[in-house]
N, CA and C atoms of all chains as a GROMACS GRO file, in nm:
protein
  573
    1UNK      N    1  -8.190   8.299   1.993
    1UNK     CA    2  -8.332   8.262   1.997
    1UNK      C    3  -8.397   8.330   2.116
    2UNK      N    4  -8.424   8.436   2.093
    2UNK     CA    5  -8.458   8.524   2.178
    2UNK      C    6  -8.642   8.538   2.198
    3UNK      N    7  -8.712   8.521   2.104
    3UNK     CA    8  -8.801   8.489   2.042
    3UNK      C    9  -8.926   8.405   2.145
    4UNK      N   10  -8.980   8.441   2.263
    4UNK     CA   11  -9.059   8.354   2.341
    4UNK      C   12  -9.143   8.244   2.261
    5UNK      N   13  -9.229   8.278   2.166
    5UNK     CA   14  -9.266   8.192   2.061
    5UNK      C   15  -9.209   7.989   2.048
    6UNK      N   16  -9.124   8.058   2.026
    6UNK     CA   17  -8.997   7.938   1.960
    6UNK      C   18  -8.975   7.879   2.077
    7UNK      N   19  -8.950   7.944   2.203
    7UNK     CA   20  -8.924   7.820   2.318
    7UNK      C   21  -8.972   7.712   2.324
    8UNK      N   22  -8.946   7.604   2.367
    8UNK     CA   23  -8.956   7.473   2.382
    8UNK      C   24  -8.961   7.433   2.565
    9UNK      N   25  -9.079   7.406   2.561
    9UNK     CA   26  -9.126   7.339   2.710
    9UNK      C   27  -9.040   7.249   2.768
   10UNK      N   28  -9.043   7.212   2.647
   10UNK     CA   29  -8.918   7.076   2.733
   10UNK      C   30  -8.794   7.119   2.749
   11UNK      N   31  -8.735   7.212   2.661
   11UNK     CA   32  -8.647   7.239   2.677
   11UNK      C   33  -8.609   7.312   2.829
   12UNK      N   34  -8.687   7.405   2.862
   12UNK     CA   35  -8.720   7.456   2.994
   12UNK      C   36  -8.716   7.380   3.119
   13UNK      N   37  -8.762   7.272   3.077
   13UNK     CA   38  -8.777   7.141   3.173
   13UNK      C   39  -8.622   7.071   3.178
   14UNK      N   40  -8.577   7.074   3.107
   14UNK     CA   41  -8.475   7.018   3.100
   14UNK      C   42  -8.354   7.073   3.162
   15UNK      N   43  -8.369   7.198   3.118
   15UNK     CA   44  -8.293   7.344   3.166
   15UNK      C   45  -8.282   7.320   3.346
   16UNK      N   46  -8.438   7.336   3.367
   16UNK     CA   47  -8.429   7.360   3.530
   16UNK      C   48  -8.379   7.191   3.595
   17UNK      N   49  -8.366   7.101   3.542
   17UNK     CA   50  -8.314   6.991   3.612
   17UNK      C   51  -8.178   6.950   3.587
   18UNK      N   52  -8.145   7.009   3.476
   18UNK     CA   53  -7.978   6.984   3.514
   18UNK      C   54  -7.925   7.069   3.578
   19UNK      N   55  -8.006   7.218   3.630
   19UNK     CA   56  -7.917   7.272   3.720
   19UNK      C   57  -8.005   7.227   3.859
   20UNK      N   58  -8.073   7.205   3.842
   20UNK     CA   59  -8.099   7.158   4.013
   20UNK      C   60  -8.011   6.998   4.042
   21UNK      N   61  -7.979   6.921   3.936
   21UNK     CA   62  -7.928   6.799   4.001
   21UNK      C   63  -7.770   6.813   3.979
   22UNK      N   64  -7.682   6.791   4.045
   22UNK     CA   65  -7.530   6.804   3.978
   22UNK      C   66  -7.518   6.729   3.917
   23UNK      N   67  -7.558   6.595   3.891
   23UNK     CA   68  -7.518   6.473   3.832
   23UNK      C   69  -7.639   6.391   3.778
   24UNK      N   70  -7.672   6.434   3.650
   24UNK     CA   71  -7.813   6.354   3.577
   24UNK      C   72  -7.760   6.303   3.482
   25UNK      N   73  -7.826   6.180   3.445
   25UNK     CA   74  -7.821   6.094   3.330
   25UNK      C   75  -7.974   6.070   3.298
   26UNK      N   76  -7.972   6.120   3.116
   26UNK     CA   77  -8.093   6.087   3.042
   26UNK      C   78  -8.041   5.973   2.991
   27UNK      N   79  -8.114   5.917   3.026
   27UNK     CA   80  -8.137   5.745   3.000
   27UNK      C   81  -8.224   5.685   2.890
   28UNK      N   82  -8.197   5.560   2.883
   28UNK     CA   83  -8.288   5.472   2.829
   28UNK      C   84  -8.332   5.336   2.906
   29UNK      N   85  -8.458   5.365   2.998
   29UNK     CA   86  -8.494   5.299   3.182
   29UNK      C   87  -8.428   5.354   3.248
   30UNK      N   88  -8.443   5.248   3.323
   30UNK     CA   89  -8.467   5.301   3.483
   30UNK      C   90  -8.316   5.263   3.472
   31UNK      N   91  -8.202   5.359   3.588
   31UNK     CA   92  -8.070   5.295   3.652
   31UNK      C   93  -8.078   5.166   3.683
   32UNK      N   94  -8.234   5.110   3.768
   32UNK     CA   95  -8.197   5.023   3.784
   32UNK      C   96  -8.208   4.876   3.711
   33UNK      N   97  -8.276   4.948   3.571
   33UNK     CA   98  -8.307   4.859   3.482
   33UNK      C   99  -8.294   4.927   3.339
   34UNK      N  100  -8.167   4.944   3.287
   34UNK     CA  101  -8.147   4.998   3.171
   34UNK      C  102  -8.232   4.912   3.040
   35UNK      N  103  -8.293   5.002   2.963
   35UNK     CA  104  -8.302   4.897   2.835
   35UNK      C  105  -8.172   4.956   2.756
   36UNK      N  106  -8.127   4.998   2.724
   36UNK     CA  107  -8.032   5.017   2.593
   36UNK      C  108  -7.869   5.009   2.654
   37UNK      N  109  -7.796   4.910   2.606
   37UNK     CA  110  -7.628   4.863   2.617
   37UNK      C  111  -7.577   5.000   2.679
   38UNK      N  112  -7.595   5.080   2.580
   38UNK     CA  113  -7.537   5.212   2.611
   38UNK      C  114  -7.566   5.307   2.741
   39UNK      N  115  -7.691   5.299   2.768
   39UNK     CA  116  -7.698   5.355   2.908
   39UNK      C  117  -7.672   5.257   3.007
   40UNK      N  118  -7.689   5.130   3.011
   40UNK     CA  119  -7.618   5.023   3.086
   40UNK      C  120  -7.472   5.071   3.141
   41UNK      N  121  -7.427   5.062   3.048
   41UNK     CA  122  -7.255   5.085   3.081
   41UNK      C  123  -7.244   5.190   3.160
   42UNK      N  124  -7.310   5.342   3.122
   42UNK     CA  125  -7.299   5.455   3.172
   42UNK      C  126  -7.357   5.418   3.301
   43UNK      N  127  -7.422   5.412   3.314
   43UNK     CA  128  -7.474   5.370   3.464
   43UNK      C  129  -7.375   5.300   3.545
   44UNK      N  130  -7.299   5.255   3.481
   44UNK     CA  131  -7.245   5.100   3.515
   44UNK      C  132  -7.070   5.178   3.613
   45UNK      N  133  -7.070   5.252   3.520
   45UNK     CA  134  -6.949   5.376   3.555
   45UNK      C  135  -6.961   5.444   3.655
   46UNK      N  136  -7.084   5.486   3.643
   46UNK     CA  137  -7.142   5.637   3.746
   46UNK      C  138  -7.137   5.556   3.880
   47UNK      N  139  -7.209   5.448   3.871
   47UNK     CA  140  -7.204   5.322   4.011
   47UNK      C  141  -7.050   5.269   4.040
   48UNK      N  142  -6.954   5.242   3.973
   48UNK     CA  143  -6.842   5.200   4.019
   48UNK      C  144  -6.780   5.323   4.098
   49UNK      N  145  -6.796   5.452   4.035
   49UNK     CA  146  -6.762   5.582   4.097
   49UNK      C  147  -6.767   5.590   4.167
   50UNK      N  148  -6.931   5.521   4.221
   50UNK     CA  149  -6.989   5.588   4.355
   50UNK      C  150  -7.074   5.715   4.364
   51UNK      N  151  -7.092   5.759   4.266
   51UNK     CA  152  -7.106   5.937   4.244
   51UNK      C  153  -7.251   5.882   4.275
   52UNK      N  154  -7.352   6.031   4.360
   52UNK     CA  155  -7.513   5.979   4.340
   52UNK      C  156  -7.546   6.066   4.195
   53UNK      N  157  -7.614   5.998   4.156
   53UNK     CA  158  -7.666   6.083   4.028
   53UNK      C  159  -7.828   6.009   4.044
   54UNK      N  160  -7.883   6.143   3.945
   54UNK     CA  161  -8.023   6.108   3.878
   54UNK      C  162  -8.056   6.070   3.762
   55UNK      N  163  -8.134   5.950   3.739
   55UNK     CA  164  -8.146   5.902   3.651
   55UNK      C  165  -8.250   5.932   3.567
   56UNK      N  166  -8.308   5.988   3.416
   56UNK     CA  167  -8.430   5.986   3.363
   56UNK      C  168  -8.447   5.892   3.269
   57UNK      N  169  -8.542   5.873   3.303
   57UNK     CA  170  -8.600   5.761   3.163
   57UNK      C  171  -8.670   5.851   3.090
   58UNK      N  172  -8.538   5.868   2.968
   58UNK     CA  173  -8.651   5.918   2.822
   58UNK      C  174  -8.770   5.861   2.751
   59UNK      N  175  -8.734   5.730   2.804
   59UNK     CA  176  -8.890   5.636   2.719
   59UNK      C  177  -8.994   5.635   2.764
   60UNK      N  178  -9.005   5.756   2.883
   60UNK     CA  179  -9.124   5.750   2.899
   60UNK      C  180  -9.185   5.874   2.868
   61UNK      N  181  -9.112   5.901   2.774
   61UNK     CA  182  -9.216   6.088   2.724
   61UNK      C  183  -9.128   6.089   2.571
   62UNK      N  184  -9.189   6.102   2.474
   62UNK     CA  185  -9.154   6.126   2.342
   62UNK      C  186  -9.077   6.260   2.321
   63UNK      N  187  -9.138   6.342   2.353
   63UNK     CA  188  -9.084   6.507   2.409
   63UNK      C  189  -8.951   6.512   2.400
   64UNK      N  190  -8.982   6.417   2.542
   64UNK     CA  191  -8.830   6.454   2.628
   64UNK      C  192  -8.720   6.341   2.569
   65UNK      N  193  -8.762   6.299   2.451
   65UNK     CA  194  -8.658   6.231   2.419
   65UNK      C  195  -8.606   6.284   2.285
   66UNK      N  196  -8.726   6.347   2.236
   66UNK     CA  197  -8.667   6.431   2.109
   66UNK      C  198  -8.585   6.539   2.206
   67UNK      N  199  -8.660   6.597   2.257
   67UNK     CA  200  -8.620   6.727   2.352
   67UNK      C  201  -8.450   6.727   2.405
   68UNK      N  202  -8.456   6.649   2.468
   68UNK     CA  203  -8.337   6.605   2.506
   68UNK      C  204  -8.181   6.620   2.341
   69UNK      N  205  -8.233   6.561   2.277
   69UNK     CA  206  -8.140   6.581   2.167
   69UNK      C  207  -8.121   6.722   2.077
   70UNK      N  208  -8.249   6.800   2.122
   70UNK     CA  209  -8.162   6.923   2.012
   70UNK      C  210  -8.192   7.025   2.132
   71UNK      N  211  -8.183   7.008   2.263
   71UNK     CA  212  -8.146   7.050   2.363
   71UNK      C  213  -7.988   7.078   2.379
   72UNK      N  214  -7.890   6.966   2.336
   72UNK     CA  215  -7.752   6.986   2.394
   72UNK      C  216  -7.685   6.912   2.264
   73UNK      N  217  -7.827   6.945   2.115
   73UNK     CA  218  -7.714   6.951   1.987
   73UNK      C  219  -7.650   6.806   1.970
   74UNK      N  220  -7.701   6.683   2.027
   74UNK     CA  221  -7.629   6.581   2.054
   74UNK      C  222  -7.702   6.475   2.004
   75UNK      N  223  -7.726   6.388   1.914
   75UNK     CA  224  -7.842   6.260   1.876
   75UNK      C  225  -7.889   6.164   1.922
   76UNK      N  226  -7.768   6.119   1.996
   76UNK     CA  227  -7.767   6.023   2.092
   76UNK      C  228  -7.823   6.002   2.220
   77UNK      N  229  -7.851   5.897   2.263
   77UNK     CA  230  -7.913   5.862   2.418
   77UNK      C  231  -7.821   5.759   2.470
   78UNK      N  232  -7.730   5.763   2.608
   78UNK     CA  233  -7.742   5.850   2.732
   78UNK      C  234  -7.666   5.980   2.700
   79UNK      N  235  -7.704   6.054   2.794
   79UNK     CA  236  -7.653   6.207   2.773
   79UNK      C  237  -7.655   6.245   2.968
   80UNK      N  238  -7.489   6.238   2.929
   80UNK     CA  239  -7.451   6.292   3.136
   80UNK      C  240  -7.432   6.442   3.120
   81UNK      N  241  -7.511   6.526   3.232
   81UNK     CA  242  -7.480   6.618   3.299
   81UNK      C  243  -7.398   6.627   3.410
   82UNK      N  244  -7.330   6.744   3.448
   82UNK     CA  245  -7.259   6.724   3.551
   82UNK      C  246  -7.248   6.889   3.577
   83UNK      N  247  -7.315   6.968   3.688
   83UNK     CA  248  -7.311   7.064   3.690
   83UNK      C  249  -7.381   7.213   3.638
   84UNK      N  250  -7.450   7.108   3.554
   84UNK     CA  251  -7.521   7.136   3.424
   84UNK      C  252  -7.469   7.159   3.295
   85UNK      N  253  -7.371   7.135   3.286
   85UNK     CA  254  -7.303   7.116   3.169
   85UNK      C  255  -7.252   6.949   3.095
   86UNK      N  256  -7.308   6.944   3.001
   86UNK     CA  257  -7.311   6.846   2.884
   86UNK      C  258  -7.201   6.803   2.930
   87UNK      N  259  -7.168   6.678   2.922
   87UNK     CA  260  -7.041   6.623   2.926
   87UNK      C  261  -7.007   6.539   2.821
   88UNK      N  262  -7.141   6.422   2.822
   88UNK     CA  263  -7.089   6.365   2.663
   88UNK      C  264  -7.191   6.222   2.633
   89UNK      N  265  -7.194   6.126   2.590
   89UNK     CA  266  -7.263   6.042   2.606
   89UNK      C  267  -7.162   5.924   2.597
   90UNK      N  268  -7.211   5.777   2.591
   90UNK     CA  269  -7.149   5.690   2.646
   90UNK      C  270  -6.993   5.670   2.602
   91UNK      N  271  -6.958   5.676   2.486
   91UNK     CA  272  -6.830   5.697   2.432
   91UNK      C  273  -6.707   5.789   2.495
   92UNK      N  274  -6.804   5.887   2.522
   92UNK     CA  275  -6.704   6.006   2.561
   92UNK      C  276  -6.697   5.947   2.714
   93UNK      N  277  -6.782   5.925   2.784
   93UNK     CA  278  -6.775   5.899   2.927
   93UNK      C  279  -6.685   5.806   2.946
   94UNK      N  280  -6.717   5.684   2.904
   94UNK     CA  281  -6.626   5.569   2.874
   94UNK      C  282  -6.445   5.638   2.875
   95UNK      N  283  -6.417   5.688   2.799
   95UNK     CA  284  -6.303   5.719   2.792
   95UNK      C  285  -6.269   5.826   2.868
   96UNK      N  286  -6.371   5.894   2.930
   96UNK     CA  287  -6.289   6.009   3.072
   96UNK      C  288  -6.260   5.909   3.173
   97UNK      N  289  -6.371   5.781   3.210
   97UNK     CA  290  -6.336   5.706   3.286
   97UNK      C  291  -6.218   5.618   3.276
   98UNK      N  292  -6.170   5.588   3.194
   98UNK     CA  293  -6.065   5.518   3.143
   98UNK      C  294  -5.946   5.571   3.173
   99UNK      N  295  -5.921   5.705   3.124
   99UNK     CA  296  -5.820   5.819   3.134
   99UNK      C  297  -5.820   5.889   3.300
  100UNK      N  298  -5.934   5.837   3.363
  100UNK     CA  299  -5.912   5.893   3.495
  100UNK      C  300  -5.935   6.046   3.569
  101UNK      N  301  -6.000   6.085   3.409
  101UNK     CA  302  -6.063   6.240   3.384
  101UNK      C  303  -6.207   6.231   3.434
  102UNK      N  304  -6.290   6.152   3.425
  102UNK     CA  305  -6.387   6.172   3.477
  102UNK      C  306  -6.365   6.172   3.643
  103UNK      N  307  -6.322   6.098   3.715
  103UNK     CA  308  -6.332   6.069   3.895
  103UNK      C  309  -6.234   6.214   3.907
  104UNK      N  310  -6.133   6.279   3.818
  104UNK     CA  311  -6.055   6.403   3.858
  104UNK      C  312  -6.165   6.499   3.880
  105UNK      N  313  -6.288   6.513   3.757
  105UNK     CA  314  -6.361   6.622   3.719
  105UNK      C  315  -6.458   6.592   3.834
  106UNK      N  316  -6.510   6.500   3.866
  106UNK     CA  317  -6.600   6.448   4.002
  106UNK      C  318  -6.556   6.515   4.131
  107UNK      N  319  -6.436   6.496   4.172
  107UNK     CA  320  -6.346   6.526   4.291
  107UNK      C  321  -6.355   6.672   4.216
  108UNK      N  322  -6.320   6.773   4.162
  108UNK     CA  323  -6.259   6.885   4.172
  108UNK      C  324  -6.430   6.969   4.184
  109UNK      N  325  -6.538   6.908   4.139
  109UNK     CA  326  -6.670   6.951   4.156
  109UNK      C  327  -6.731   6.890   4.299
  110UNK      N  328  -6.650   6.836   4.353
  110UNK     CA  329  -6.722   6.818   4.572
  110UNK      C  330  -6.843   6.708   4.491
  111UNK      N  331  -6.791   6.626   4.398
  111UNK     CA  332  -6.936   6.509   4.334
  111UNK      C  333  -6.855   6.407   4.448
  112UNK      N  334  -6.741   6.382   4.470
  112UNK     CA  335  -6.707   6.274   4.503
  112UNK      C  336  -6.561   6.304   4.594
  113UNK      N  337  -6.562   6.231   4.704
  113UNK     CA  338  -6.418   6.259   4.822
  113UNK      C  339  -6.365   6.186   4.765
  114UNK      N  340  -6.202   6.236   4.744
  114UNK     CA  341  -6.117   6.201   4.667
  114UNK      C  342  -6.037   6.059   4.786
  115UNK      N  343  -8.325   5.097   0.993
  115UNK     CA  344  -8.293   5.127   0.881
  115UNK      C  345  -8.159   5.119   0.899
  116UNK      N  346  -8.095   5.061   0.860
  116UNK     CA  347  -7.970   5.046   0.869
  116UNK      C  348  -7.872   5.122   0.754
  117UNK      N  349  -7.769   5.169   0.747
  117UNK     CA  350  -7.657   5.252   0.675
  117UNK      C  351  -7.501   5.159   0.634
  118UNK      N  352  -7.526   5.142   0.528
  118UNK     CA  353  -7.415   5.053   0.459
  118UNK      C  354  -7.337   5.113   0.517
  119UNK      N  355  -7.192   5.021   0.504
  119UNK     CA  356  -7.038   5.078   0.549
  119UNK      C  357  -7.008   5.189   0.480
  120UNK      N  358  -7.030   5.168   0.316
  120UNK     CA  359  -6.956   5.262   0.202
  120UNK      C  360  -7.021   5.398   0.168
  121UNK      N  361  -7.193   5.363   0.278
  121UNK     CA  362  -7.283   5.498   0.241
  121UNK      C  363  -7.180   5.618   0.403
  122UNK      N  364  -7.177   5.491   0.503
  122UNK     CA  365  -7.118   5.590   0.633
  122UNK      C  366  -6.955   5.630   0.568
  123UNK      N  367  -6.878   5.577   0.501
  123UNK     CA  368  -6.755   5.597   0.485
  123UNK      C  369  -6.765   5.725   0.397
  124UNK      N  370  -6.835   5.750   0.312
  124UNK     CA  371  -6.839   5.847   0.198
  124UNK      C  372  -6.923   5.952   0.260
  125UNK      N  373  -6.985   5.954   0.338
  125UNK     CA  374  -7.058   6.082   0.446
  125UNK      C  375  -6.919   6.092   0.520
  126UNK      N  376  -6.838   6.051   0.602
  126UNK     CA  377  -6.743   6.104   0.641
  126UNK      C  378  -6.651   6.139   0.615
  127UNK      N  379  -6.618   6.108   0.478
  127UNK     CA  380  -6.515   6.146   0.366
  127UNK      C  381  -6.511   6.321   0.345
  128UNK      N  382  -6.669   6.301   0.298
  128UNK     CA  383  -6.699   6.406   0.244
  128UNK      C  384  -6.740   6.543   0.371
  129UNK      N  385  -6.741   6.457   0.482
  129UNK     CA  386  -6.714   6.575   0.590
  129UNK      C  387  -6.564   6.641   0.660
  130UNK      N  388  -6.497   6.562   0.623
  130UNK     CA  389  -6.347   6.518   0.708
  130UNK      C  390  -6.266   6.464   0.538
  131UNK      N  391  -6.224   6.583   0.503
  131UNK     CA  392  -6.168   6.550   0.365
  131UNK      C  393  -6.011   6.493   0.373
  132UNK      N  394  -5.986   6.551   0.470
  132UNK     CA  395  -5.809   6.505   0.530
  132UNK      C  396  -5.833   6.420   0.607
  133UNK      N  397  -5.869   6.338   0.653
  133UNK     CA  398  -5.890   6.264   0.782
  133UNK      C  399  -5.865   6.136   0.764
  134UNK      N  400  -5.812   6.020   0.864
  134UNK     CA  401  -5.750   5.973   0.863
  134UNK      C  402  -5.901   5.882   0.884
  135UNK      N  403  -5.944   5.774   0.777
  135UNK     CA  404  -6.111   5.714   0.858
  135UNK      C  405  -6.112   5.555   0.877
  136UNK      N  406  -6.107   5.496   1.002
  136UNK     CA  407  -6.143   5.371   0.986
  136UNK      C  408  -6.248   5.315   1.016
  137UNK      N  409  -6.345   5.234   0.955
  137UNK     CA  410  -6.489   5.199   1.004
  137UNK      C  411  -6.456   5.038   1.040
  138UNK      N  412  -6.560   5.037   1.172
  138UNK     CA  413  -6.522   4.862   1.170
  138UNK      C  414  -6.705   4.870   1.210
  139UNK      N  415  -6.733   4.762   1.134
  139UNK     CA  416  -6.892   4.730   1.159
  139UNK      C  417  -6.900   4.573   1.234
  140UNK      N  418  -6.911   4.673   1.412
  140UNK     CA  419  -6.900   4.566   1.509
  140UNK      C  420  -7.012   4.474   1.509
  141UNK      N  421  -7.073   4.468   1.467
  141UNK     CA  422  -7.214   4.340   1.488
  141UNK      C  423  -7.256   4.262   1.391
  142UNK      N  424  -7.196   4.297   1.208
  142UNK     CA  425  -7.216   4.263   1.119
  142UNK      C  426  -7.374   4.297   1.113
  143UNK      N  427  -7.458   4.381   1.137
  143UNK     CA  428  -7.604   4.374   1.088
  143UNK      C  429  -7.602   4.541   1.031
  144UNK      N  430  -7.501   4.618   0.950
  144UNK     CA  431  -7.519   4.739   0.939
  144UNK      C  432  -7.608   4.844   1.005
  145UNK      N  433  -7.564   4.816   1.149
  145UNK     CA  434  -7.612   4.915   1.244
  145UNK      C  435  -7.545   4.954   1.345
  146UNK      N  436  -7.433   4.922   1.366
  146UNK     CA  437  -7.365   4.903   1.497
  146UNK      C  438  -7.216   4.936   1.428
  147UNK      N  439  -7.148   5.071   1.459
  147UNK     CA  440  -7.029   5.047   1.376
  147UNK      C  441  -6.966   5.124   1.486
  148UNK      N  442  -6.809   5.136   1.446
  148UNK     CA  443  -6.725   5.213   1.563
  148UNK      C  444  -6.649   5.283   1.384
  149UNK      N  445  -6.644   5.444   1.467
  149UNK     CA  446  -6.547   5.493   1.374
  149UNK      C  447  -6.398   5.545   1.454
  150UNK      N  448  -6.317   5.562   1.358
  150UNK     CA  449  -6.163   5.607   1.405
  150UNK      C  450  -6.169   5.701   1.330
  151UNK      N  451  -6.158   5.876   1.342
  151UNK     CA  452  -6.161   5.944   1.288
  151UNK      C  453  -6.041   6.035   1.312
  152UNK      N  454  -5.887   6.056   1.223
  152UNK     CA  455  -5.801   6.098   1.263
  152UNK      C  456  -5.828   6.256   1.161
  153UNK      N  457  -5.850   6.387   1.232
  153UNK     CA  458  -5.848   6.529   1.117
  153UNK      C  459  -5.813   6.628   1.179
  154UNK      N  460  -5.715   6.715   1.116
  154UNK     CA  461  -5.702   6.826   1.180
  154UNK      C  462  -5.803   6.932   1.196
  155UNK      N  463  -5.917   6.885   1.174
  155UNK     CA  464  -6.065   6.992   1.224
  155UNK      C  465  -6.086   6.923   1.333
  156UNK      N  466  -6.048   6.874   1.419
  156UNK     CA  467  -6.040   6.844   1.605
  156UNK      C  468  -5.945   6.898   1.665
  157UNK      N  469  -5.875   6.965   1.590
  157UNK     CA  470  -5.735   7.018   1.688
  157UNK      C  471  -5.792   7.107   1.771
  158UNK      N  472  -5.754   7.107   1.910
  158UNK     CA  473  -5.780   7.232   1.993
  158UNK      C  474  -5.958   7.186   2.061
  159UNK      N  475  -6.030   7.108   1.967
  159UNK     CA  476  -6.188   7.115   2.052
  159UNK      C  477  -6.214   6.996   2.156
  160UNK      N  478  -6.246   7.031   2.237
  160UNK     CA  479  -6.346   6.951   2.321
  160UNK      C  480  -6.399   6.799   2.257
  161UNK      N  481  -6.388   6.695   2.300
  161UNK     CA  482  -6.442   6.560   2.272
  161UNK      C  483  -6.602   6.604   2.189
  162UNK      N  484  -6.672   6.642   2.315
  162UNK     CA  485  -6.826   6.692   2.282
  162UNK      C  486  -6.813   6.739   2.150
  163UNK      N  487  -6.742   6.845   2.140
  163UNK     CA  488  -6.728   6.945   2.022
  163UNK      C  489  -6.720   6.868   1.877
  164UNK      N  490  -6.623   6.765   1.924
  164UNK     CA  491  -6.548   6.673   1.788
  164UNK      C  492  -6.647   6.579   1.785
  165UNK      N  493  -6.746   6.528   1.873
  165UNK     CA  494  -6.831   6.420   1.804
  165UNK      C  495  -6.961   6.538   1.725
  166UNK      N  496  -6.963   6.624   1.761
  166UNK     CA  497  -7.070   6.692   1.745
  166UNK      C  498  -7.057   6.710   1.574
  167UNK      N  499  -6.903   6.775   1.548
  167UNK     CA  500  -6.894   6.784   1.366
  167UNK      C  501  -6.886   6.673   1.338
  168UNK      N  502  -6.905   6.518   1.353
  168UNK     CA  503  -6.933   6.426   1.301
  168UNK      C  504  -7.047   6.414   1.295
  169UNK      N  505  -7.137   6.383   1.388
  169UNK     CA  506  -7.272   6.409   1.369
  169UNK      C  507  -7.344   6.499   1.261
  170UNK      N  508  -7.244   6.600   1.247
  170UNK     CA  509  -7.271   6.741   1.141
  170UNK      C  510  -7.287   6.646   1.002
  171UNK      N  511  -7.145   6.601   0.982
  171UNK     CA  512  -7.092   6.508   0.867
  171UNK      C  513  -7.226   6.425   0.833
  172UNK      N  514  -7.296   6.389   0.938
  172UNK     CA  515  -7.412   6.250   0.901
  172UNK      C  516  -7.551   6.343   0.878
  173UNK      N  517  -7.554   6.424   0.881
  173UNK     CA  518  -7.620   6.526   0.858
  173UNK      C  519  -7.817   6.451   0.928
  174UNK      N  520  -7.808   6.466   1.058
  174UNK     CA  521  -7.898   6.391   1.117
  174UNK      C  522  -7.933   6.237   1.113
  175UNK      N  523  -7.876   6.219   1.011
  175UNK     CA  524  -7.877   6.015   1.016
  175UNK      C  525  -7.848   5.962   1.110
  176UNK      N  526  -7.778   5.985   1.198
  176UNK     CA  527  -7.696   5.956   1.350
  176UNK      C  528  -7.826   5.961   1.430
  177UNK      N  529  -7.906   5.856   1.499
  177UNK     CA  530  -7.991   5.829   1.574
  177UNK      C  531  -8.114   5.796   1.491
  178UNK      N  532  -8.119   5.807   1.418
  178UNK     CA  533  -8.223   5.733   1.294
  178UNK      C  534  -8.169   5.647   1.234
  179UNK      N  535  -8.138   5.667   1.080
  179UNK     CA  536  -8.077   5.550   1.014
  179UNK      C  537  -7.983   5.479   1.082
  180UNK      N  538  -7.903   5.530   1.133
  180UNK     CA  539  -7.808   5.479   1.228
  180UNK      C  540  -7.821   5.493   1.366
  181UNK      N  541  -7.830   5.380   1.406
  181UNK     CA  542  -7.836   5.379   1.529
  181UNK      C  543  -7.694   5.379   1.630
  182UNK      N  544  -7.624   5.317   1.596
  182UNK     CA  545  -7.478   5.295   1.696
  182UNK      C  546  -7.355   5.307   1.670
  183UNK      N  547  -7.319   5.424   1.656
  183UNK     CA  548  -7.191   5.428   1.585
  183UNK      C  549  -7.064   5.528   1.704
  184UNK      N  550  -7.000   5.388   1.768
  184UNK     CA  551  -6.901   5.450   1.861
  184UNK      C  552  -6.797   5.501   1.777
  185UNK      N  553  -6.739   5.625   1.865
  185UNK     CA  554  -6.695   5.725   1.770
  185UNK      C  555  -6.507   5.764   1.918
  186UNK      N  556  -6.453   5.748   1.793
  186UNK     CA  557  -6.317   5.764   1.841
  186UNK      C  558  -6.247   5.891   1.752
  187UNK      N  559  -6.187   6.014   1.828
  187UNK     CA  560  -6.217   6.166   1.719
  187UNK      C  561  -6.053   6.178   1.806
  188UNK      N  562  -5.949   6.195   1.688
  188UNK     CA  563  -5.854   6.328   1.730
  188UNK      C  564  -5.782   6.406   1.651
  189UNK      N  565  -5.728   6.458   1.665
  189UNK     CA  566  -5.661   6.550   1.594
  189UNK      C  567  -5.492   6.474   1.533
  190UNK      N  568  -5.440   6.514   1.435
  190UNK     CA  569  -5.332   6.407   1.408
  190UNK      C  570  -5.197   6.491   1.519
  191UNK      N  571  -5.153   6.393   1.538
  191UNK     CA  572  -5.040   6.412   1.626
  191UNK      C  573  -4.956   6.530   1.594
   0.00000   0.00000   0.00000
């Protein structure tokens, strides 16, 4: 998609903030007030970690909440960055944390002193 | 809008023809389900990768009609 036309604003937007933050979560609210189970938990992880991350609230822009999903091909809301690369949404996170893959992948990226 | 068990079981059938499928519909209100998806089209990919051809399978229903469907993906042993 080479095509300037076809770009997507948001997508752009989206682009430049997962590489400026190492550690973002598109949300549903605020971190400190999730509305949806699912970003709850994720949050809930990222805080037991310790890791700092940024939090967005998709509910507050329609855009960026469609945007967000055919941005990184994914349907679902929360959606963690880490580096700028997709990592997964609450399922997948859930189980790196579980397996002890997520705090490895944290530590080997300087997110977190081992 | 919620997605019967037998409409999600037969979308993943028909995506994952070998696959090993268990649905459990955690909330009883046909919206909230967890799948177990055992196929050798996950061998070798990335988690991301393997929920992503499920999602394929639901062919956009995944965040519309369906809203919650925790997803457990591997390859058979």
């Amino acid at each position: 998609m080479t095509d300037t036309a076809t770009q997507n604003p948001v997508h752009d937007w989206i682009a430049k903030s997962v590489a400026e933050h190492p550690v973002i979560l598109f949300m549903k609210g605020e971190p400190e007030q999730p509305r949806c189970g699912f970003s709850a938990v994720t949050v809930q992880i990222l805080d037991h970690l310790g890791v700092e991350f940024v939090g967005v609230d998709v509910l507050q822009s329609e855009p960026l909440r469609e945007g967000i999903k055919t941005f990184s091909d994914w349907p679902t809301i929360p959606q963690l960055y880490v580096k700028g690369e997709f990592v997964g949404g609450c399922d997948i996170v859930k189980e790196m944390f579980q397996s002890g893959e997520l705090k490895t992948m944290l530590e080997e990226q300087g997110l977190l002193t081992a | 809008m919620p997605m019967s068990q037998p409409d999600l079981e037969a979308a993943l059938r028909d995506g994952f023809p070998d696959a090993e499928i268990e649905i459990t519909d955690l909330a009883g209100d046909g919206d909230h389900y967890k799948a177990r998806i055992v196929s050798s089209a996950f061998k070798g990919l990335p988690r991301v990768r393997q929920h992503q051809l499920v999602y394929a399978a639901l062919k956009g229903r995944m965040g519309g009609e369906l809203h919650a469907l925790a997803l457990e993906t591997s390859a058979p042993a």
